[in-house]
Kinemage of the C-alpha trace (Angstrom):
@kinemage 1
@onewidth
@group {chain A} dominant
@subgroup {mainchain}
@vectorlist {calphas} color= white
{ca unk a 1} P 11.320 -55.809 -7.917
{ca unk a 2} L 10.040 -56.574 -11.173
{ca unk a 3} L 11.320 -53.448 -12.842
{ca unk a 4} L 14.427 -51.182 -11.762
{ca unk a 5} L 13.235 -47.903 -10.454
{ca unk a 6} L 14.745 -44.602 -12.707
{ca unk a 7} L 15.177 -40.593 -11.631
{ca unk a 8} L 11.818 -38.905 -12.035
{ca unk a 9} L 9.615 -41.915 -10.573
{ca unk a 10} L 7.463 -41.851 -7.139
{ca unk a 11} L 9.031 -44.945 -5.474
{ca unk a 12} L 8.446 -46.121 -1.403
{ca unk a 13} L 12.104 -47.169 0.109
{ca unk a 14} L 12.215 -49.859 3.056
{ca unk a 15} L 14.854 -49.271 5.621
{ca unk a 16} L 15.405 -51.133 8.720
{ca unk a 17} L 14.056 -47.951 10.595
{ca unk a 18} L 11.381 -46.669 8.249
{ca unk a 19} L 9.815 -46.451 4.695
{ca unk a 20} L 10.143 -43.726 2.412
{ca unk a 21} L 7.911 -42.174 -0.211
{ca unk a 22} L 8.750 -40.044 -2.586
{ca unk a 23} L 10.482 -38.862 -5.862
{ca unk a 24} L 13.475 -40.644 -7.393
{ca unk a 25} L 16.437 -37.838 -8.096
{ca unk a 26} L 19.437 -38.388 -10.101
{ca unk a 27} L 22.551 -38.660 -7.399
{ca unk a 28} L 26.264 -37.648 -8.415
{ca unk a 29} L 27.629 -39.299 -4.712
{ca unk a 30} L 28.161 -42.761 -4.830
{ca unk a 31} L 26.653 -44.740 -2.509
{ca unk a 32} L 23.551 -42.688 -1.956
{ca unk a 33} L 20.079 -42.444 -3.288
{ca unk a 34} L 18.561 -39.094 -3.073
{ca unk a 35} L 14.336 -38.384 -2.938
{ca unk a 36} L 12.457 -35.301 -3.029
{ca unk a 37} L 9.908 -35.741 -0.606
{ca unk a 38} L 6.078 -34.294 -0.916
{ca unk a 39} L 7.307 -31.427 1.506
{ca unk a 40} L 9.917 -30.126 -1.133
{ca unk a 41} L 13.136 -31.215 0.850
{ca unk a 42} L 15.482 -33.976 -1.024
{ca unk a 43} L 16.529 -36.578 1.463
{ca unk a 44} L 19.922 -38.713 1.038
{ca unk a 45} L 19.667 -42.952 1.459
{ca unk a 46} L 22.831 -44.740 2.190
{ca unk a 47} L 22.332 -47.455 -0.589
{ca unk a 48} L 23.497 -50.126 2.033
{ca unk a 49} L 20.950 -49.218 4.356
{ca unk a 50} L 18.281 -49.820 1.573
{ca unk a 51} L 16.087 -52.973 2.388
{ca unk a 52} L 13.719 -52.530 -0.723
{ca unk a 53} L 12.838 -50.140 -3.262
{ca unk a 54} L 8.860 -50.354 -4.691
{ca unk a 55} L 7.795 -48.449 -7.879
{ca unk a 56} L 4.497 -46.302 -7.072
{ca unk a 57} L 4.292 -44.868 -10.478
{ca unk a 58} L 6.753 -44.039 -13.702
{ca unk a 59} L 7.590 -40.480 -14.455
{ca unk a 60} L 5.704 -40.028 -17.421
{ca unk a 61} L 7.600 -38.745 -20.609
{ca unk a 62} L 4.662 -37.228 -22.429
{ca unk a 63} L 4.477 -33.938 -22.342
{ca unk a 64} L 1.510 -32.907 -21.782
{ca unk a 65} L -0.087 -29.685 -23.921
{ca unk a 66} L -1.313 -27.134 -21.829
{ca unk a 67} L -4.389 -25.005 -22.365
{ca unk a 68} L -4.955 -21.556 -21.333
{ca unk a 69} L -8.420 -21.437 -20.066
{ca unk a 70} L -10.029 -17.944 -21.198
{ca unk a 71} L -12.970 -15.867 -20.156
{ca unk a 72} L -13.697 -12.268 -21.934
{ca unk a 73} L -15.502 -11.253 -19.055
{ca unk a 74} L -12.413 -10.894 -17.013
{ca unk a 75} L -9.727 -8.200 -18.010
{ca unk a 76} L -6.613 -8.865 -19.874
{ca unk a 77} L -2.943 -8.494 -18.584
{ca unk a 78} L -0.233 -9.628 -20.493
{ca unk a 79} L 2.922 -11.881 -18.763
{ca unk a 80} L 6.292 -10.952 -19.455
{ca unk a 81} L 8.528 -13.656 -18.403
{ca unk a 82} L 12.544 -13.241 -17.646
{ca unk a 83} L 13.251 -16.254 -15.820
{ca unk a 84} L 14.011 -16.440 -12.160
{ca unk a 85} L 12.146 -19.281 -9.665
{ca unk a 86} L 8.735 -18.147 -10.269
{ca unk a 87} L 9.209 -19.298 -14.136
{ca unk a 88} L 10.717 -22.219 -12.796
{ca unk a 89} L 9.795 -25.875 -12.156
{ca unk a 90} L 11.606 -29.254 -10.452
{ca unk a 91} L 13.319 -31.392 -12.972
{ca unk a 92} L 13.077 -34.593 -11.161
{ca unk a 93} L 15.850 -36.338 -13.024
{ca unk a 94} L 18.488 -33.922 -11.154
{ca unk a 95} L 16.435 -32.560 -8.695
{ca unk a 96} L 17.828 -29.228 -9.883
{ca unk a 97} L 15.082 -26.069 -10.537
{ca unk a 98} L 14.968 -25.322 -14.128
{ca unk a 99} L 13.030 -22.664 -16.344
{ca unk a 100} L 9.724 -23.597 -17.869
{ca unk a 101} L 10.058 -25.338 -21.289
{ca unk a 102} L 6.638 -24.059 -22.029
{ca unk a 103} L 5.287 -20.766 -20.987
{ca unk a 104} L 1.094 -21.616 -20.878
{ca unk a 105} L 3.224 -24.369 -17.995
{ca unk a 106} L 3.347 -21.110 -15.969
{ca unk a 107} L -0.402 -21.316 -15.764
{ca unk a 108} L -0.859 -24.775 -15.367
{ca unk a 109} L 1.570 -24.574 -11.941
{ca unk a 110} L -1.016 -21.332 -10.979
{ca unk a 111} L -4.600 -21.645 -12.000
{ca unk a 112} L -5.735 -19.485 -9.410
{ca unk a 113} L -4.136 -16.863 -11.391
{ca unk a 114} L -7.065 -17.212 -14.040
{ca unk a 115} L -10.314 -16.679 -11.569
{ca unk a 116} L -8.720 -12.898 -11.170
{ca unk a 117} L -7.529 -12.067 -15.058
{ca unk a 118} L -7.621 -13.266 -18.414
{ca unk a 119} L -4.239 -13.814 -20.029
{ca unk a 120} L -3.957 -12.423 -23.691
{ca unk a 121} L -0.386 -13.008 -23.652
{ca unk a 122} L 1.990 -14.474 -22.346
{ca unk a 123} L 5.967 -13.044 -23.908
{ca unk a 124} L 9.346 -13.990 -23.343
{ca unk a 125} L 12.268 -11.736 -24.391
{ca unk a 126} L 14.715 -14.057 -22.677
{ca unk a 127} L 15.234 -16.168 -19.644
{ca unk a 128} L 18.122 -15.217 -17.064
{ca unk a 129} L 18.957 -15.726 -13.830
{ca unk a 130} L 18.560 -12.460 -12.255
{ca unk a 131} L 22.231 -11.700 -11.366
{ca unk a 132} L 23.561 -12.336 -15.044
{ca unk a 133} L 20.900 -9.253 -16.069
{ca unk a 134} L 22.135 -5.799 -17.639
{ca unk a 135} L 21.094 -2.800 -18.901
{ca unk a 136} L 20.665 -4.026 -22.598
{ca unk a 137} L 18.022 -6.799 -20.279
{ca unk a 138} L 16.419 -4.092 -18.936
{ca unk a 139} L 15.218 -2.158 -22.360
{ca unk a 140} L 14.235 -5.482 -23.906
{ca unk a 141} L 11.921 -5.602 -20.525
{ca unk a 142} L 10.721 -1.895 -20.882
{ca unk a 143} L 10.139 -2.599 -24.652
{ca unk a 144} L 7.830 -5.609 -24.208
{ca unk a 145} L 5.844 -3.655 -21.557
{ca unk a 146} L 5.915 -0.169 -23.507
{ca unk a 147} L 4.183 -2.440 -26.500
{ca unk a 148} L 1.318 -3.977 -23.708
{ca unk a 149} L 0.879 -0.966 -21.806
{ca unk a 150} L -0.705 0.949 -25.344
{ca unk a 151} L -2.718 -1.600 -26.174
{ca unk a 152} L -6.078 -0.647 -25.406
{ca unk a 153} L -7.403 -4.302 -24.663
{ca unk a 154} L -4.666 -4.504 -21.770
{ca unk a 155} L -5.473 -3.826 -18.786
{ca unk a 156} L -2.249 -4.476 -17.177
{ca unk a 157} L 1.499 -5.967 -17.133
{ca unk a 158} L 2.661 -8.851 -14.997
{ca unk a 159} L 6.490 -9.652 -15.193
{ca unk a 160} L 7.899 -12.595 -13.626
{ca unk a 161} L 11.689 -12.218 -12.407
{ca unk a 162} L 14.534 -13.495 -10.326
{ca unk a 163} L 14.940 -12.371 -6.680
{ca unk a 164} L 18.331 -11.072 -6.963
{ca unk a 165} L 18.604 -8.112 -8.878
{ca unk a 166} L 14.727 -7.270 -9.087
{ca unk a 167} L 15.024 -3.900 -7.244
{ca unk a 168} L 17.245 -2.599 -9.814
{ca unk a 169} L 15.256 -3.930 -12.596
{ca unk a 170} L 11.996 -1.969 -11.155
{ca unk a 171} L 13.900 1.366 -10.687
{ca unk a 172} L 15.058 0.993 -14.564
{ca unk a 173} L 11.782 0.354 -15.532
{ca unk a 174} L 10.509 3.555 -12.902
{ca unk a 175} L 12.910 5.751 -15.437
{ca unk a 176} L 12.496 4.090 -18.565
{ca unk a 177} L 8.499 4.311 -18.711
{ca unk a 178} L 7.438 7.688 -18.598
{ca unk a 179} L 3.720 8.888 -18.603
{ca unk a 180} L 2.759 5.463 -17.423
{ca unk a 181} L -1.033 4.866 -17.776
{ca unk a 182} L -1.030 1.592 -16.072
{ca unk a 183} L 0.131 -0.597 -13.559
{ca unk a 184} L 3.126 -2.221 -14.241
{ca unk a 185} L 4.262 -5.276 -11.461
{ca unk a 186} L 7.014 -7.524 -10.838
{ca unk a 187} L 6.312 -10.120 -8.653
{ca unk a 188} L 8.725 -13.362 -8.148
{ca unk a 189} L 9.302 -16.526 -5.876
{ca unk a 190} L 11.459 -17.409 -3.223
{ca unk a 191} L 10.515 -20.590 -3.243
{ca unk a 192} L 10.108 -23.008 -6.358
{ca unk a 193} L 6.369 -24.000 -7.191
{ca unk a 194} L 6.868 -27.873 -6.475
{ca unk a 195} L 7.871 -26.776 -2.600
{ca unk a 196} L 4.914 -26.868 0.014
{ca unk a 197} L 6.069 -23.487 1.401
{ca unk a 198} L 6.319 -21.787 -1.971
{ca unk a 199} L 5.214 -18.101 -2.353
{ca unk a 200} L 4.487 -17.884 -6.317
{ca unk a 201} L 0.521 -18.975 -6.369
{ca unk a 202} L 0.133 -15.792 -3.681
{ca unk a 203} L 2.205 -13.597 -5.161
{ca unk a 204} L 0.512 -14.186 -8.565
{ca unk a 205} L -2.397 -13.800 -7.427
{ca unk a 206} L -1.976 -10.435 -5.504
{ca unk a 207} L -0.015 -9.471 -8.397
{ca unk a 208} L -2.713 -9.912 -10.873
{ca unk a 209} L -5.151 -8.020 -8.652
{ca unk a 210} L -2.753 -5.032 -8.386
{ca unk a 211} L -2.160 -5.879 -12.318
{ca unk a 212} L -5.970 -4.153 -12.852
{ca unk a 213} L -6.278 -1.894 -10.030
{ca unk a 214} L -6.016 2.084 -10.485
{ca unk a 215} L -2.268 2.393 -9.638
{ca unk a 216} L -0.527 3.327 -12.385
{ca unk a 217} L 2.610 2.597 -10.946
{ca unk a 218} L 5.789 0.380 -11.641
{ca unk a 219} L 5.520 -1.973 -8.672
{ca unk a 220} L 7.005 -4.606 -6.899
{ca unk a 221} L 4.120 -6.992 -5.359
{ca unk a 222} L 5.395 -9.571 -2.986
{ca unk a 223} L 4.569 -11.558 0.545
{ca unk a 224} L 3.995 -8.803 3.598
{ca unk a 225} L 4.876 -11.177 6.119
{ca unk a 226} L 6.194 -14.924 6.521
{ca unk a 227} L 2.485 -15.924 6.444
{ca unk a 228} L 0.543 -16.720 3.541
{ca unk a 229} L -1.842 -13.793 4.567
{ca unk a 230} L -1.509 -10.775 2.084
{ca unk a 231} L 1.218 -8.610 -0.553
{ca unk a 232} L 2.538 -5.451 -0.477
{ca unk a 233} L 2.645 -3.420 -3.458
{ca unk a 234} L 5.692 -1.572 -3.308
{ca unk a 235} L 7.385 1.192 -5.700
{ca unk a 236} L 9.489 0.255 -7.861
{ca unk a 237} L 12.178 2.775 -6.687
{ca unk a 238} L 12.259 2.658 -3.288
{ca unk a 239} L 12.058 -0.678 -2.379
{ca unk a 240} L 14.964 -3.202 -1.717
{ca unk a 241} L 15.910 -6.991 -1.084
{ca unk a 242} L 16.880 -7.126 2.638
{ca unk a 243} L 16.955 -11.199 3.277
{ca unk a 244} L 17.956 -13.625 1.280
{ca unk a 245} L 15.904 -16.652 1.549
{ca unk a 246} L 12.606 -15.290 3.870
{ca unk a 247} L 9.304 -15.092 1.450
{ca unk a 248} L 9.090 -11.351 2.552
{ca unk a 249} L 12.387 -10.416 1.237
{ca unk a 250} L 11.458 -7.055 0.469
{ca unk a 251} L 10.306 -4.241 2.014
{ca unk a 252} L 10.152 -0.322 1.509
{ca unk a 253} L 12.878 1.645 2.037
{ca unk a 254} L 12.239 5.505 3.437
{ca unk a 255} L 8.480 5.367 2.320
{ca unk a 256} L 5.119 3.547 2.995
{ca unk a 257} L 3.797 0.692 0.501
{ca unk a 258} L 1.031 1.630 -1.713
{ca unk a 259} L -1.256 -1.153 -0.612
{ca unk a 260} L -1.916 -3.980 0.748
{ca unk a 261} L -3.315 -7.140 -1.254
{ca unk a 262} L -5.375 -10.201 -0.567
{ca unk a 263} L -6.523 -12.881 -2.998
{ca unk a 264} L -10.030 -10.557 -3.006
{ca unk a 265} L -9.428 -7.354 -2.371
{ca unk a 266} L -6.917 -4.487 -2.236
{ca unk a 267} L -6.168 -2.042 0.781
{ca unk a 268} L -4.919 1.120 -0.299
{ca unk a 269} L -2.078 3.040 2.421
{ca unk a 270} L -0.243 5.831 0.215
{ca unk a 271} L -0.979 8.133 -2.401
{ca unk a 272} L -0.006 6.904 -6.193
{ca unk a 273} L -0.320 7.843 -9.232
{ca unk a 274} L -4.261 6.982 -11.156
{ca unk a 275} L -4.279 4.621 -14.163
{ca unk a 276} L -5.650 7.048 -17.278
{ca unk a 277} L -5.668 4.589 -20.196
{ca unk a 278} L -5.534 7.546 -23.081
{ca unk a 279} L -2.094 8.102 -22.169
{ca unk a 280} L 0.348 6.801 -24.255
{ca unk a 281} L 3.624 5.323 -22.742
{ca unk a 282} L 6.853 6.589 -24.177
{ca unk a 283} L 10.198 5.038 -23.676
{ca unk a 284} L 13.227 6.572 -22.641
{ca unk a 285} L 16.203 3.961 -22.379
{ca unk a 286} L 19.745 6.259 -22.998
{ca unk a 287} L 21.819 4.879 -20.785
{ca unk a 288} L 25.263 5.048 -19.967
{ca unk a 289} L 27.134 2.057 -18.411
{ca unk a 290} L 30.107 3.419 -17.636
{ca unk a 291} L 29.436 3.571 -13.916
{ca unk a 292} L 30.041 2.374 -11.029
{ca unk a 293} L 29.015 1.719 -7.171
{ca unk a 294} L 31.000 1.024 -4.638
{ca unk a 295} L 30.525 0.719 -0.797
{ca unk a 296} L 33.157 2.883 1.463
{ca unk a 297} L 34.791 0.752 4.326
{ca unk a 298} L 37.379 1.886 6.678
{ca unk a 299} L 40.715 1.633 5.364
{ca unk a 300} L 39.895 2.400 1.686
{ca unk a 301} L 42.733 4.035 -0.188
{ca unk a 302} L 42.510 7.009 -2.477
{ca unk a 303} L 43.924 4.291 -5.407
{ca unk a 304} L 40.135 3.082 -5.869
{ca unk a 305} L 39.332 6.469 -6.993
{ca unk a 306} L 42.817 6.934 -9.008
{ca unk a 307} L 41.822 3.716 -11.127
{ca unk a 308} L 38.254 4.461 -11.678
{ca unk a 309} L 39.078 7.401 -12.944
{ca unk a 310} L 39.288 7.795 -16.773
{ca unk a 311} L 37.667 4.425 -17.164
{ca unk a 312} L 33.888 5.121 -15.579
{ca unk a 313} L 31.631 8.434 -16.475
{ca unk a 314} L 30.002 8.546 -13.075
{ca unk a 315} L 30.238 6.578 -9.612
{ca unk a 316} L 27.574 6.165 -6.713
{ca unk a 317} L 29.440 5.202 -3.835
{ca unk a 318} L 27.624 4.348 -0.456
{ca unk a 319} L 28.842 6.253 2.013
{ca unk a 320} L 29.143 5.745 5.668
{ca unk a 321} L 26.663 7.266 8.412
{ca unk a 322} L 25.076 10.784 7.294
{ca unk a 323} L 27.233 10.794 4.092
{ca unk a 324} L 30.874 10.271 5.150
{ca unk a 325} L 34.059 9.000 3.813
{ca unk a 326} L 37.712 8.630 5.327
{ca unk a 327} L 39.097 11.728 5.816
{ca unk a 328} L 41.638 11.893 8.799
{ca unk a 329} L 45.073 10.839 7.724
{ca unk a 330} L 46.966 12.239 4.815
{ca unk a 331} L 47.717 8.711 3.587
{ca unk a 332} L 43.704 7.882 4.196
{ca unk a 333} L 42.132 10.426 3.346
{ca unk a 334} L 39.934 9.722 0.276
{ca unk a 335} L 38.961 13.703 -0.262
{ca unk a 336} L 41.899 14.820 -2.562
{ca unk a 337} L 41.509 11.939 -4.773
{ca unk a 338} L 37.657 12.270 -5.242
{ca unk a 339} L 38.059 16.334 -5.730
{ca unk a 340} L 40.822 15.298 -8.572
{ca unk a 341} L 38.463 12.267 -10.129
{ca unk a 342} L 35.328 15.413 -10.192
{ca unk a 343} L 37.809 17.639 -11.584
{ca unk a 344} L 38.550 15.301 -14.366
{ca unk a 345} L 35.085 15.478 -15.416
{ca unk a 346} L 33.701 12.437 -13.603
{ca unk a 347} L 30.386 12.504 -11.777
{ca unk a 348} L 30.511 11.277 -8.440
{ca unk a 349} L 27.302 10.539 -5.895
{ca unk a 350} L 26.934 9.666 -2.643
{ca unk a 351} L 23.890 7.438 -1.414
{ca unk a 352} L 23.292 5.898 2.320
{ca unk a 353} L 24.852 2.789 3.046
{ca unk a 354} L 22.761 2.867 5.855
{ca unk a 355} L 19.951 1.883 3.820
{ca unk a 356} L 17.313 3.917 6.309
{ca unk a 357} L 16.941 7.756 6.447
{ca unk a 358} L 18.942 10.175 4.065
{ca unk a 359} L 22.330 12.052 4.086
{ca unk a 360} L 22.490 15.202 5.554
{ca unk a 361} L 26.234 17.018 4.763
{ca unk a 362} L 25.842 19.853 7.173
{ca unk a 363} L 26.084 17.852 10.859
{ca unk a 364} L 29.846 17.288 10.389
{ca unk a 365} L 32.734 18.999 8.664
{ca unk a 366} L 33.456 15.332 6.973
{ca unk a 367} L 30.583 16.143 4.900
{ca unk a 368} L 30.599 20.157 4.542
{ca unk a 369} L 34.092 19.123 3.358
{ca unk a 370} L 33.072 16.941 0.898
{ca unk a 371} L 30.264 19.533 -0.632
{ca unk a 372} L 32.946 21.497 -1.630
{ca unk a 373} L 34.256 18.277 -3.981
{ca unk a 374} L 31.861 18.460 -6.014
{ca unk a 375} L 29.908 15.426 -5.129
{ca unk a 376} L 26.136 15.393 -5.409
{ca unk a 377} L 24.050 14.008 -2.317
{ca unk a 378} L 21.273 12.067 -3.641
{ca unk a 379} L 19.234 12.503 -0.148
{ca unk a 380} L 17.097 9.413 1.238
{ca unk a 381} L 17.970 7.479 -2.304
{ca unk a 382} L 18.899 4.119 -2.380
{ca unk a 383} L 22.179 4.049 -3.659
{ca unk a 384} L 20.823 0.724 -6.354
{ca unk a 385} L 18.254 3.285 -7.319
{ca unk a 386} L 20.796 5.945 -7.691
{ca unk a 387} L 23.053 4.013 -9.524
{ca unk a 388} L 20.226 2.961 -12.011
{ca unk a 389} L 19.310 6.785 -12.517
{ca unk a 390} L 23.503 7.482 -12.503
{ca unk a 391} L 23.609 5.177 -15.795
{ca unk a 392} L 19.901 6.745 -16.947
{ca unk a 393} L 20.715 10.499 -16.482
{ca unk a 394} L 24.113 10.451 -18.242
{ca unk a 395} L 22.884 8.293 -21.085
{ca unk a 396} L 21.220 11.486 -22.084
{ca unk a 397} L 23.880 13.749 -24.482
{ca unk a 398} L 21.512 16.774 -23.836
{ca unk a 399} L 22.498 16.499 -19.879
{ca unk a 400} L 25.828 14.749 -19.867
{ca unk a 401} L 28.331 17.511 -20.673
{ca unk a 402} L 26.579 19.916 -17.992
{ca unk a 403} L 27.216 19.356 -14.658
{ca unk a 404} L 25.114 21.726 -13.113
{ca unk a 405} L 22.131 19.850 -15.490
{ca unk a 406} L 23.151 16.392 -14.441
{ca unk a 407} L 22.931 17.326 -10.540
{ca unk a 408} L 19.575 19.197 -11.310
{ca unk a 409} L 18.554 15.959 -13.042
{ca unk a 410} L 19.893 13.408 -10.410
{ca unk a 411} L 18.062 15.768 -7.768
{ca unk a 412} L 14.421 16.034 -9.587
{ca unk a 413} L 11.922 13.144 -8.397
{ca unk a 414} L 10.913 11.438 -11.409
{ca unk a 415} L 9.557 8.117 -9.859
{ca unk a 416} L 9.271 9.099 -5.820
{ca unk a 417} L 12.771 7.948 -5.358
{ca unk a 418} L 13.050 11.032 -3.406
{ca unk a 419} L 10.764 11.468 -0.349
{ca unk a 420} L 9.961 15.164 0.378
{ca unk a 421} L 8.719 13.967 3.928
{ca unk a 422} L 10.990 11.447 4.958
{ca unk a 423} L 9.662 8.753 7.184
{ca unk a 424} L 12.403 7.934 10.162
C-alpha cells in the first residue's frame, strides 16, 4: 500500500481465512499485530499470516476542543472527578485505558448525561486509580463536595471513581459530611467507554437523575442487574463490591437500596433522608490512620496481635461466623493476646467476615469469652465501613482517650451503617 499503516489508524487486514477491520494498536510481541475491534476486544495477527493491510482512515492528531452544551432550564450538579474507568478513555497507540486529558471529554463520551442536568462544573482534585487512594484522598473528595453542596445554584454532586476501593470512599464521605442537604453520588464503570458492553452512559445517567432527586443521601448509583435496564441507589455505608468484573458489582449489604433508577424516572424502596437546601454542610475529617483490618483464618497466631500492638491505635478484624476467633489450644488461642493488646490501650473491633447478617456474642462461649476482652462488636457493620469509622472516631481527641466514649461512638448510627431491623 501506498502509505504504511501506524497505531491509532482504522485499517482492514487480509488473511488467507478472513479480513479484518478495525483499530491499529501498538504491539510489544514480535511477530504480531494487535487490533481493537468495534466490539471492544483487541485481537492478535500473526504478521506472517498477513496477506494485506488497507488504510480506512488516519488517527487524527488534532485534538479536538470540546464544548459543554448548557441549558438554564435544567438544574445544575457539579462533577467531581478522581479517576478510575469511568474518567477514562482508549489510547489507541497502546491500546491501554488512560484518564481523560480533558475533563469537558467526559461529556463528549456521555451526552446523554446533558438532556437530564446542566453541568456548572466540572473539578478535579486529582486522578488515581482507586486502590492507590487514602485518607488524605478522601478529605480532598469531601472538601470539593462540602464547597458544591452550599452553593445554592447546585442542585447536586456527581463523583466519578474507580471500582476498587469505592465502598470505602462512600462510607468516608457518609462520616465526613454531616447535616447533608443534598444528594451526594458516586457512580463508576466497569467497563471503559470505547467497549460496546460498557456501563458508564447508564450509570451517568441514573446517577444524574438521583443527583437532583430528594435523597439527601451519600450514595452509590450503579447497574441493578447485568442488563442495561435500571440503577440502584445504594448507601454509601452499607453497600460493598462483591464481583470483580460483572457491571452489577455492587449490591447492599444487610439493608434494602433506596431506589431504583431508569433513564426517566426514579422508584423509591426505603426510607432516606429529604434534601432541605437551607442546611449548611459541615465537614468533619479527624482521622486517625493508625489502624488496621485484618481477616481471622484458622491457624492465626497470637504474634499478629503481639506486633500490631504499640504500632496501630485501633484494629477491625473480621471475624469468623457470629463473631469468633481461635480459641482452643493454648498455643492457638488468640484471646490472651487480644485481652493484653486492649489492655495496652488499643481499640480492637470485630465486624462479620461473613459479609451477611450481624454478630451476635451470646450463642457461644467463643464469643461471651471474648466480651470480656474488651472488644467492641460493631453488629451487622461491614467491617470496610467499620474500619473507615475506626480511623474517623479516633481521629477525634475529645473521644480517643475514653474508651467507654469511643465504643458509645463506634455503636451510635451516624449514616445507617447500623440496621435496627436487620434484614436476613
Amino acid at each position: 500500500m501506498e502509505k504504511q499503516a501506524q497505531s491509532g489508524d482504522k485499517v482492514s487486514i487480509k488473511t488467507p481465512a478472513e479480513s479484518i477491520e478495525g483499530t491499529l494498536i501498538e504491539s510489544h510481541e514480535p511477530g504480531l499485530t494487535l487490533v481493537k475491534l468495534s466490539s471492544g476486544y483487541n485481537i492478535g495477527i500473526k504478521n506472517e499470516d498477513i496477506v494485506n493491510i488497507e488504510l480506512i482512515k488516519e488517527k487524527k492528531d488534532k485534538k479536538e476542543k470540546t464544548i459543554i452544551r448548557q441549558d438554564k432550564n435544567l438544574p445544575n450538579v457539579d462533577i467531581i472527578m478522581t479517576g478510575g474507568t469511568i474518567s477514562s478513555r482508549l489510547d489507541s497507540e497502546t491500546g491501554a485505558v488512560k484518564p481523560l486529558t480533558n475533563p469537558e471529554e467526559l461529556l463528549k463520551f456521555y451526552p446523554e448525561l446533558l438532556n437530564i442536568v446542566n453541568v456548572k462544573n466540572i473539578k478535579i482534585p486529582f486522578m488515581k486509580l482507586s486502590e492507590n487512594m487514602d485518607s488524605e484522598d478522601w478529605k480532598e473528595i469531601a472538601k470539593s463536595a462540602e464547597e458544591s453542596l452550599n452553593d445554592s445554584s447546585i442542585s447536586g454532586v456527581i463523583i466519578t471513581h474507580g471500582t476498587d476501593t469505592l465502598h470505602y470512599t462512600s462510607a468516608a464521605l457518609s462520616f465526613f459530611l454531616r447535616d447533608l442537604n443534598k444528594p451526594v453520588v458516586l457512580t463508576y464503570a466497569q467497563r471503559s467507554s470505547d467497549r460496546a458492553s460498557s456501563d458508564a452512559s447508564l450509570n451517568l445517567q441514573c446517577a444524574a437523575r438521583a443527583a437532583i432527586s430528594e435523597i439527601a443521601e451519600v450514595m452509590i448509583v450503579g447497574h441493578a442487574t447485568e442488563n442495561d435496564d435500571f440503577c440502584h441507589a445504594l448507601r454509601g455505608s452499607k453497600v460493598r463490591k462483591l464481583h470483580s468484573s460483572r457491571r452489577d458489582a455492587f449490591k447492599p449489604v444487610n439493608t434494602k437500596p433506596i431506589a431504583r433508577i431508569f433513564q426517566d424516572r426514579i422508584e423509591i424502596l426505603s426510607g432516606f433522608r429529604r434534601r432541605d437546601n437551607s442546611r449548611k454542610v459541615k465537614l468533619d475529617m479527624s482521622f486517625n490512620d493508625k489502624i488496621a483490618l485484618i481477616k481471622i483464618y484458622p491457624g492465626m497466631e497470637p504474634e499478629m496481635f503481639e506486633f500490631l500492638s504499640g504500632r496501630y491505635e485501633g484494629i477491625v478484624i473480621e471475624a469468623t461466623g457470629l463473631g469468633h476467633v481461635p480459641a482452643g489450644e493454648a498455643g492457638k488461642n488468640l484471646l490472651p493476646a487480644i485481652k493484653k493488646a486492649i489492655n495496652n490501650g488499643m481499640i480492637v473491633c470485630a465486624a462479620g467476615q461473613t459479609v451477611f447478617g450481624g454478630l451476635n456474642p451470646f450463642v457461644y462461649s467463643t464469643g461471651r469469652e471474648m466480651l470480656k476482652t474488651g472488644i467492641i462488636f460493631l453488629e451487622d457493620m461491614i467491617s470496610e465501613t467499620g474500619y473507615v469509622k475506626l480511623g474517623w472516631v479516633l481521629g477525634h481527641k475529645e473521644w480517643k482517650n475514653n474508651k467507654e466514649k469511643i465504643k458509645e461512638k463506634m455503636l451510635e448510627n451516624f449514616s445507617h451503617e447500623l440496621n435496627e431491623r436487620l434484614i436476613e
